[in-house]
C-alpha positions as CSV (number, residue, x, y, z in Angstrom):
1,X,105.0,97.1,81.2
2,X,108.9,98.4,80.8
3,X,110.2,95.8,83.4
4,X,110.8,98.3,85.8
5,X,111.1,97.1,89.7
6,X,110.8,98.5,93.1
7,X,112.6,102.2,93.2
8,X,113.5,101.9,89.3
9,X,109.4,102.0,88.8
10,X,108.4,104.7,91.4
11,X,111.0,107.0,90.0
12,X,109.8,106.3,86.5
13,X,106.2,106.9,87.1
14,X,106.8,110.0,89.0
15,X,108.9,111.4,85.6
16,X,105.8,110.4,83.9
17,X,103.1,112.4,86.3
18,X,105.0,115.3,85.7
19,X,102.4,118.2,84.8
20,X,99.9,115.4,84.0
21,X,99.2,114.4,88.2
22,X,95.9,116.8,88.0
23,X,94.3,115.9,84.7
24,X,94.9,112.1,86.2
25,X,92.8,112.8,89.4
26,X,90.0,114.0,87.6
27,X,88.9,110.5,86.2
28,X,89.6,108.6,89.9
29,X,87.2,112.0,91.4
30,X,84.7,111.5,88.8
31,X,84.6,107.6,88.8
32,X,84.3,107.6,92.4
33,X,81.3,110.2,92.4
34,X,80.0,108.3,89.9
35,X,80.0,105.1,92.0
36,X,78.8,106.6,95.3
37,X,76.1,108.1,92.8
38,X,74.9,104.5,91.6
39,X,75.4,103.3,95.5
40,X,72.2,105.5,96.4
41,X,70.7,105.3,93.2
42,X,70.9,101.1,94.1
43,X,69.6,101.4,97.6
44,X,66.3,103.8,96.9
45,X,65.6,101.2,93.8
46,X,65.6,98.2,96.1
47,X,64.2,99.5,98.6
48,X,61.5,101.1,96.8
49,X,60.7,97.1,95.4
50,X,57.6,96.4,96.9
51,X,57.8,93.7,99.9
52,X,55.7,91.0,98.4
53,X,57.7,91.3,95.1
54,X,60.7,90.1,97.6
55,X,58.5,87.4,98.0
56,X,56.0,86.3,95.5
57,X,58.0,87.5,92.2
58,X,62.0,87.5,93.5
59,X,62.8,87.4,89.9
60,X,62.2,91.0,89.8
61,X,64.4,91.9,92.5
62,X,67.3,89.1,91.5
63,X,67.3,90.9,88.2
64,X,67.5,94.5,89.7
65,X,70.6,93.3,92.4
66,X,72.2,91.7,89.7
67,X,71.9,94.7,87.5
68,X,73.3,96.6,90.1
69,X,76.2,94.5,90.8
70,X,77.5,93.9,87.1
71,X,77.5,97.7,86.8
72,X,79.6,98.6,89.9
73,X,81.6,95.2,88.9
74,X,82.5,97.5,85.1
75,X,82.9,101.0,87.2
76,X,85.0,99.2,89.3
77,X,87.3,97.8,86.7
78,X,87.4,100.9,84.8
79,X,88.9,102.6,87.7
80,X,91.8,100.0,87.3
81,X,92.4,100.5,84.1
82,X,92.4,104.4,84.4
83,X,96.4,104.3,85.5
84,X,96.9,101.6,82.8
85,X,95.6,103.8,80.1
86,X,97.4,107.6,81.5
87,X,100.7,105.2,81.3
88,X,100.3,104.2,77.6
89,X,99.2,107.7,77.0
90,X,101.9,109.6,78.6
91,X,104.8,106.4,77.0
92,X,102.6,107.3,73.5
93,X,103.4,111.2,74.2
94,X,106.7,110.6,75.2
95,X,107.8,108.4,71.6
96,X,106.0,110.6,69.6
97,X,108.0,113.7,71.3
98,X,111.1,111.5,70.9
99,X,110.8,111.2,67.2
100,X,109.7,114.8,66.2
101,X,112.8,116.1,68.0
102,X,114.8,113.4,66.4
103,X,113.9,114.8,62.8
């Protein structure tokens, strides 16, 4: 987002993590939890699909696999945008410490 390369962008995101790294774990712990949560919730729903829906009404189970998969498809993306969001956060922090010193 600031342009930042290679050494240049480490060194700035480890000034940013400072006293924030723990209170930016917490959302990776929880989103991971979270998805090996649904993983078993996902496995004792289809397996507990009767066999001959498998076969006789597959719309049932289509609908349940694909519910499934569009909800770890979002839990997913929210863990990517968990580092995008502490970084606007912490640059958001930062300006607003800027200008209250500045006055």
């Amino acid at each position: 987002l600031a342009g930042a390369k290679g050494t240049a962008a480490l060194q700035r995101s480890q000034e940013l993590m400072k006293g924030f790294k723990a209170s930016y774990a917490w959302p990776f712990v929880w989103l991971i939890v979270l998805g090996r949560a649904f993983d078993l919730v996902r496995e004792f729903v289809l397996v507990s699909i009767p066999s001959r829906w498998w076969t006789d009404v597959i719309e049932v189970p289509l609908a349940a696999t694909a519910f499934f998969v569009v909800v770890r498809l979002l839990l997913l993306r929210v863990q990517d945008l968990v580092p995008l969001a502490a970084y606007l956060y912490l640059q958001r922090k930062k300006r607003a410490a800027a200008a209250a010193s500045a006055l």
